[in-house]
Each structure stands twice: as structure tokens, then as C-alpha cells.
C-alpha positions in Angstrom: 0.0 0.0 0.0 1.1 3.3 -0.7 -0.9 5.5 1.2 1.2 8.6 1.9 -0.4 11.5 4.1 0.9 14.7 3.7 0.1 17.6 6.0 -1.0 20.8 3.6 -1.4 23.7 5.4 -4.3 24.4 3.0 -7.2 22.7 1.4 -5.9 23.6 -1.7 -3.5 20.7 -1.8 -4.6 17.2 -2.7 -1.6 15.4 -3.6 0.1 12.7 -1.6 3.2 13.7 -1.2 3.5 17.8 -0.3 7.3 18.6 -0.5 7.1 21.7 1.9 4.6 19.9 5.2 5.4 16.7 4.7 7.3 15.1 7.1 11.3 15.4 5.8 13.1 13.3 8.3 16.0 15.2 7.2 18.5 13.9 10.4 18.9 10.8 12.0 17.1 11.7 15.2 13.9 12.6 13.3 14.3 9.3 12.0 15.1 7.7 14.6 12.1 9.1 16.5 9.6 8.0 13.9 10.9 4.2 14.0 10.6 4.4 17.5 6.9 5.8 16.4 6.4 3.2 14.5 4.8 5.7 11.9 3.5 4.5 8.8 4.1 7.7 7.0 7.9 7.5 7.3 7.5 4.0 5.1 7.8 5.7 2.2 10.9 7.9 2.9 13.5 5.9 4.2 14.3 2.3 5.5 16.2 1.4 8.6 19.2 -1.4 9.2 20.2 -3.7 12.2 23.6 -4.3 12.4 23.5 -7.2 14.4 21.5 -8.6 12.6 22.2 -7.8 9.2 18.5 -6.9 8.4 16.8 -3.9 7.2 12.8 -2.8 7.9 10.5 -0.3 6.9 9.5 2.2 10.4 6.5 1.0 11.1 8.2 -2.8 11.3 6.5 -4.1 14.6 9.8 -6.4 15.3 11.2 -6.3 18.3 13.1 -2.0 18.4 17.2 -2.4 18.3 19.4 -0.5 20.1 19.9 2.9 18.6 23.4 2.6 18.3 23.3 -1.0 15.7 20.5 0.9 13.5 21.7 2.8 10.4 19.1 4.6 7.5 19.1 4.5 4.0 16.4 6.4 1.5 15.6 3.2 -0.4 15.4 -0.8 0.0 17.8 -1.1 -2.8 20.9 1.5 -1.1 20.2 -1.1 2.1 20.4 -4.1 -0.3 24.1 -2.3 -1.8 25.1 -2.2 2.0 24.9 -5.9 2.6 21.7 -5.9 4.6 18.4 -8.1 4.0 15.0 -7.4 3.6 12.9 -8.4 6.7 10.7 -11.6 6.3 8.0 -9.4 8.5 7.5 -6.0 7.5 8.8 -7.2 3.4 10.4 -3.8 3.1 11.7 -4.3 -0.5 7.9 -5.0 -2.0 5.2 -2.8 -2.5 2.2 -2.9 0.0 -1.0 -3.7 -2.0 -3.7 -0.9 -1.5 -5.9 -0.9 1.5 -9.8 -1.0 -0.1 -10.6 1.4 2.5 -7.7 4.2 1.8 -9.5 6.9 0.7 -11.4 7.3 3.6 -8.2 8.1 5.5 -7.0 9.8 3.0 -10.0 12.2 2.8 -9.9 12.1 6.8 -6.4 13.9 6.5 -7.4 16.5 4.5 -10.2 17.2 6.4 -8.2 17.3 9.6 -5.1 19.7 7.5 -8.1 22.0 5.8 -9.9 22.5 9.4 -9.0 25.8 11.4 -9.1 24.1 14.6 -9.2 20.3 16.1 -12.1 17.9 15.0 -13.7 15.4 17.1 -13.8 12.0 16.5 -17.0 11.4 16.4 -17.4 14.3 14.0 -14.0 12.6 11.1 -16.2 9.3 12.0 -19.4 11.0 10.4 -17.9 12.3 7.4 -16.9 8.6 7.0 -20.4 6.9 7.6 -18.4 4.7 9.9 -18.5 3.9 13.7 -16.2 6.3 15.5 -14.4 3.1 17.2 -14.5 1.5 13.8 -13.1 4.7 12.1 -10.3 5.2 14.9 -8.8 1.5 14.2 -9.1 1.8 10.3 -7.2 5.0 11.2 -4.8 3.8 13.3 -3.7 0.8 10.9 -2.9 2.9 8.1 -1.3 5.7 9.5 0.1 4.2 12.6 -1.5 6.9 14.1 -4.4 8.4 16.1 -6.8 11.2 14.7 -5.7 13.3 17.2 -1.8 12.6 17.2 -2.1 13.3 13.6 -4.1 16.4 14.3 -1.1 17.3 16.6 1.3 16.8 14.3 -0.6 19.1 11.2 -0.5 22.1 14.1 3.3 21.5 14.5 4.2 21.3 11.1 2.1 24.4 10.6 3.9 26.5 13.9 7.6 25.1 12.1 6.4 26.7 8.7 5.0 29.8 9.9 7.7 31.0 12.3 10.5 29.4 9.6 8.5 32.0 7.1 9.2 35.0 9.9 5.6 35.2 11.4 5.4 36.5 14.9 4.9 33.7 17.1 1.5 35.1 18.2 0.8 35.2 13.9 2.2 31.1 14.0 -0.1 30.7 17.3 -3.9 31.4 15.7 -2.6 30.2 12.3 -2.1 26.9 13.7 -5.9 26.8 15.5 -4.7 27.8 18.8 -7.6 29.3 20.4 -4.8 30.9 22.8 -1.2 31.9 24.0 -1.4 29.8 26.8 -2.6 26.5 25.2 0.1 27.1 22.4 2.8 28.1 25.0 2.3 24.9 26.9 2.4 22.7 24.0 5.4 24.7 22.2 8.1 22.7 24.1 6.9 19.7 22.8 6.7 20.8 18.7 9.6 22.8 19.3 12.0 21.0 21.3 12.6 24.8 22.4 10.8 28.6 23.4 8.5 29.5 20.4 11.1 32.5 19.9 14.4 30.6 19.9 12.6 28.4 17.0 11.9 31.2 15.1 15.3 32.3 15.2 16.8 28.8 14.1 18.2 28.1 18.0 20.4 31.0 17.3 19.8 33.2 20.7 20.3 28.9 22.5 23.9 28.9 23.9 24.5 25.3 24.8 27.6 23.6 25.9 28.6 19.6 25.6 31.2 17.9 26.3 31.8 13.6 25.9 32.4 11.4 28.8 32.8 7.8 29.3 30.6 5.6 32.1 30.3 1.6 33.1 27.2 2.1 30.0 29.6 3.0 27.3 29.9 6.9 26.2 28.3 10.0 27.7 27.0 13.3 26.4 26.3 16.1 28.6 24.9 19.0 27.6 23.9 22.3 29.6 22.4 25.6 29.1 22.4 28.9 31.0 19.7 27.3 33.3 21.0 23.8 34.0 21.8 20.7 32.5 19.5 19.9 29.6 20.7 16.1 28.2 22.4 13.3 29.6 22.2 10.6 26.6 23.7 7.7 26.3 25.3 5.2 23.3 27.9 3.7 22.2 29.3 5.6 19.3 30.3 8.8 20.7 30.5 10.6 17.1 27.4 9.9 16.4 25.8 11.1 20.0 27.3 14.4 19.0 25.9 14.1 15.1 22.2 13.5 16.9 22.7 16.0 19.0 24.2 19.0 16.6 21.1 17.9 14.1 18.4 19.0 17.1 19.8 22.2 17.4 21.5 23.7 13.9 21.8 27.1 14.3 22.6 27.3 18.1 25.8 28.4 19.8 27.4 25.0 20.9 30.4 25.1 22.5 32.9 22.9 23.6 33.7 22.1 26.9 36.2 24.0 28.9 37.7 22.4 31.9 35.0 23.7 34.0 32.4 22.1 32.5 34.7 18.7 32.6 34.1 18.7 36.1 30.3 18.5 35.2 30.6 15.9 33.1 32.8 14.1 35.9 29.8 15.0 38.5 27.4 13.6 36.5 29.2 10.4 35.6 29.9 9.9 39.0 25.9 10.4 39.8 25.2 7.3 37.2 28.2 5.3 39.0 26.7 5.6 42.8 23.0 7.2 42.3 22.6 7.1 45.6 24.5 10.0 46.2 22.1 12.2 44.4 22.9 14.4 41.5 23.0 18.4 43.2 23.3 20.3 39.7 20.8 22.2 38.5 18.5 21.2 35.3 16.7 22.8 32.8 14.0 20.2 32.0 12.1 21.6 28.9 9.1 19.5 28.2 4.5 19.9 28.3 3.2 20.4 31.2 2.1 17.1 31.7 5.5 15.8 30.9 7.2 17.4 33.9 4.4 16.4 35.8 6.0 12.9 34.7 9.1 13.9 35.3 8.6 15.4 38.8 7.0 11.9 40.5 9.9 9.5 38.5 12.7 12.1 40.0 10.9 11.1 43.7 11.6 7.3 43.3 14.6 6.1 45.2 17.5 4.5 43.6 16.6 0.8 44.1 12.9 1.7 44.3 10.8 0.5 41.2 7.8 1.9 39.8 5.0 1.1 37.2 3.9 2.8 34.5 -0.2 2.5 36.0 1.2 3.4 39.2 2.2 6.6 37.9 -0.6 7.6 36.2 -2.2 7.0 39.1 -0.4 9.5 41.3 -1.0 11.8 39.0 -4.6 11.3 39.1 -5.3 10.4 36.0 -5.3 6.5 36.2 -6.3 6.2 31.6 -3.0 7.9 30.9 -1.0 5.2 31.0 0.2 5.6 27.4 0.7 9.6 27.8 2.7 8.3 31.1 4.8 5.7 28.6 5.6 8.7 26.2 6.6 11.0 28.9 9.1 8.4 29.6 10.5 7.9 26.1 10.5 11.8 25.9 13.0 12.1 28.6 16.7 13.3 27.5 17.9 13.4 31.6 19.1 10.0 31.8 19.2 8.9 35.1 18.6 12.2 36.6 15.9 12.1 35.3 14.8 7.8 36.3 12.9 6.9 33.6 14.4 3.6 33.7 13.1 2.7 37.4 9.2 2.6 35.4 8.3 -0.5 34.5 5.3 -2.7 33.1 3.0 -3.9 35.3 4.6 -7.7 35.2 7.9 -6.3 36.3 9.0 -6.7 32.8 11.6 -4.0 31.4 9.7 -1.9 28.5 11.4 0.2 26.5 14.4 2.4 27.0 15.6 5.7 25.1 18.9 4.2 25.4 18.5 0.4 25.3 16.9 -2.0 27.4 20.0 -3.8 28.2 21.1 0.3 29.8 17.8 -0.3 31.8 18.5 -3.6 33.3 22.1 -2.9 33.9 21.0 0.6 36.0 18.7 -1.0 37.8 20.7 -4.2 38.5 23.7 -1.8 39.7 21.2 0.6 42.1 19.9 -2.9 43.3 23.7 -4.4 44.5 24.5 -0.7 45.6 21.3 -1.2 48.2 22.3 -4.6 49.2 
């Protein structure tokens, strides 16, 4: 099936590819984020590799995720094929997907939802389909790999990108997108942005950021800080390319180096992730949604050596049907450790997934669980 959904930022456009709103997934984090997605639309654009395993699959492959440091991309099946890898008995990356009978009512969905000045409802997309709204959400779902409203969320960010790459004020980018206020697009900025409305619009260039590489008992370290704090502790095992993911998230701001002083950071914080228990007394600029540092808050509350599940938090929060939202806080988080994501686990006690690996997860929590006897 080729069923590719652009998001126009008119109702003029009906074809199904759009050059400009499209998703680009022009760096390897932005790929990397839609494999870990799963999203359908990314099928079309580029195919991922396995080192260790010598295969390759399309994002929305529903095998087991890799390690981010064993995946490589490639813009076709055939430039994976040139690199030695094989196509994926699941997914069958290298053959084309035979259309869905039901892909035009997605496909008129999208439009509806890119052409509309504000978020629809469900029930009201379901309507326009003549179809169930539970019925409509899981046709939905299966071809986009999506929700209605994550793919409504995603139109608006695409739009705020576009307007405040074209110079609009951010107030202009705020009501163009169908915010219905400054303070409902404020709080969800973070999360399209990755930054404040106003650095975005600039390209990141009023962000000063330094970084600096370390090495831990996990493999290598980045560290990262602004003005405010530190703002990512990330983890893999090729430090070059932990500095090529994090350059590509911020292109146009001032990253520097680090000096000797910011060394001793670096040492402090590898030192936290050796003996957690000490605690970690630096400061942090934690940038997320609101209800992501809600997450972030109760996880930074759990003792080392304390566990945690993902229901359990969204029940302290209060909200006991975000469970999910709670799961993508967690994947979110670019804090390891200081921030402990990886003391949340599946109801089971199973290990789910981890930013940085699971095999990272189990060997934290294996080392906070010797360290408490």
C-alpha cells in the first residue's frame, strides 16, 4: 500500500506527497524518532538497518526495536540491499504494500483534519466517514500508525515550524495553527519545538549550549547544559554519532565545547550514574509539556533501588487512563538517570522500552539494586 499522508497547510493541496509539510526526516534523530513511532508515513521515505543482525525494515516494522546505536538509515530498500543488509521476512520492506480497499477514507480524513481551522472530534471525522467512530479510529490507526488526534497534533506542528521558519510572529504562528490561545500554544510549544517559540523562530540562534563527551560503566556520555541547568544526559555507544544527533536538534545554536570547567560537570554527573545514591546536586533545565514534567517530577521522587509502574504513575498523577501519555513521557526524557525513567516498569515487572537500550535499563537497575544490598 502506498498510502502517503501529507500535511497541507491548506485545502488547496490534494496530492500525496507535499514537498514543503510533509514530514522530511532530514536527520537521524527525526528518523530515529519515527521508528521508534512506528509511523507509517515515514514507510515511504527511508528504511532502517540492524547491524547485528544484518536486516533492514521499513518504520512502522512491529519487530522487536534495536538498540539505537546497531540501526543505520538509507532512502531506499535497494541503497540497504548495496550495504549488505536483507529485507525483513516481517514488514517485506523491498515489496510494495497492495492498497488498502478502505484508503481513501483516510486519506480524505487527513485532508479534512489539514483543511480545518481548529481540532475535530472523532465522532465528527467518524461522520464524514459513515463509519463507527471506534471502527473509524482503528481503520485509522492501521494505516497511518497513528491516532486522529496525534495526527491532528502533528498538522499544528508542522504548521507552527512553517509559519515561524517563514518569519511570522509567534502570536501570527499561534492562531494560524488553531490555537484558540497563547497559553494553550505556550504549553504545547516545548513539545513541537523542542525549544521557546522565539528561539525556534530564530533557528536556535539566541540557544547557547555547551557539551562535552564522557565515558561511564554504559559506554559513552554526552552532557549538555544551558544557562539554566543541565538539559541532556544521553547515552550510546558511538560517541560521534551522540554528537551528530545532537548537533542535528539544534543547527543554528551556539554550541560550545567544553572547557575544563564544564569537565568537572561531566565528571559529576558520571559519578551520579556510577553511585545514584548520592544524588545528583546540579541544576536542570527540563524543557518538556506540562504534563510531561508532571511525569518527570514523580519519577525524580523514586529512590534509587525503588521501582515503579507505568499504572502506578498515572495514578499518582490522578489520572489513572493515561498510562500511554505516562509511557511517552518516559520515552521523551533526554535526563538519563537524573531524570529515572528507567526505574518505570510494566505492570509484570518486565523492562519496556528504553531511550537508550533496554539492556542500559537492566544494567541501571541491576547496579542501584547491588548498591542497596
Amino acid at each position: 500500500m502506498s498510502i502517503s499522508l501529507s500535511t497541507a497547510t491548506t485545502c488547496k493541496t490534494v496530492t500525496t506527497h507535499d514537498a514543503t509539510d510533509a514530514p522530511r526526516y532530514a536527520s537521524d534523530d527525526e528518523r530515529w524518532q519515527a521508528v521508534l513511532g512506528r509511523e507509517r508515513q515515514a514507510d515511504e521515505r527511508f528504511v532502517y538497518a540492524v547491524t547485528t543482525t544484518g536486516v533492514y525494515c521499513r518504520p512502522s516494522c512491529p519487530s522487536r526495536m534495536p538498540r539505537r546505536e546497531h540501526v543505520r538509515f538509507f532512502p531506499s530498500a535497494s541503497d540497504a540491499q548495496r550495504a549488505g543488509f536483507r529485507a525483513c521476512r516481517r514488514c517485506r520492506p523491498h515489496e510494495p504494500r497492495a492498497p488498502h480497499p478502505l484508503a481513501h477514507v483516510v486519506v480524505r480524513a487527513c485532508r479534512s483534519i489539514e483543511c480545518a481551522g481548529a481540532p475535530l472530534e472523532l465522532e465528527t471525522l467518524a461522520a464524514e466517514a459513515n463509519m463507527p467512530a471506534g471502527e473509524f479510529r482503528r481503520l485509522f490507526v492501521s494505516l497511518t500508525g497513528v491516532t486522529p488526534t496525534r495526527y491532528a497534533k502533528a498538522v499544528r506542528a508542522r504548521r507552527v515550524r512553517s509559519e515561524l521558519a517563514a518569519g511570522a510572529t509567534v502570536t501570527e504562528a499561534c492562531y494560524r495553527a488553531g490555537f484558540g490561545s497563547n497559553g494553550r500554544f505556550y504549553e504545547a510549544a516545548q513539545s513541537m519545538l523542542g525549544m521557546a517559540p522565539g528561539a525556534f523562530r530564530a533557528a536556535g540562534s539566541e540557544t547557547t549550549i555547551r557539551f562535552a563527551l564522557g565515558e561511564c560503566f554504559l559506554g559513552a556520555i554526552l552532557v549538555a547544559a544551558t544557562d539554566r541547568g543541565v538539559c541532556a544526559i544521553e547515552f550510546g555507544d558511538d560517541p560521534a554519532q551522540l554528537v551528530r544527533d545532537f548537533e542535528d536538534r539544534f543547527p543554528r545554536a551556539h554550541l560550545l565545547g567544553g572547557d575544563r570547567q564544564f569537565e568537572a560537570i561531566v565528571a559529576q554527573v558520571v559519578g551520579f550514574i556510577e553511585q545514584p545514591v548520592d544524588g545528583l546536586s546540579l541544576p536542570l533545565d527540563i524543557q518538556g509539556t506540562a504534563f510531561q514534567q508532571r511525569v518527570w517530577q514523580l519519577l525524580r521522587e523514586i529512590p534509587s533501588g525503588e521501582q515503579i509502574t507505568y499504572t502506578d504513575v498515572a495514578r499518582r498523577l490522578g489520572s489513572a487512563r493515561s498510562v500511554r501519555a505516562v509511557a511517552s513521557a518516559c520515552a521523551a526524557n533526554r535526563l538519563a538517570v537524573a531524570i529515572p525513567c528507567h526505574r518505570v516498569v510494566r505492570c509484570d515487572g518486565a523492562l519496556a522500552g528504553y531511550r537508550w537500550g533496554i539492556e542500559r535499563k537492566a544494567e541501571l537497575l541491576e547496579r542501584e539494586r547491588r548498591q542497596h544490598g
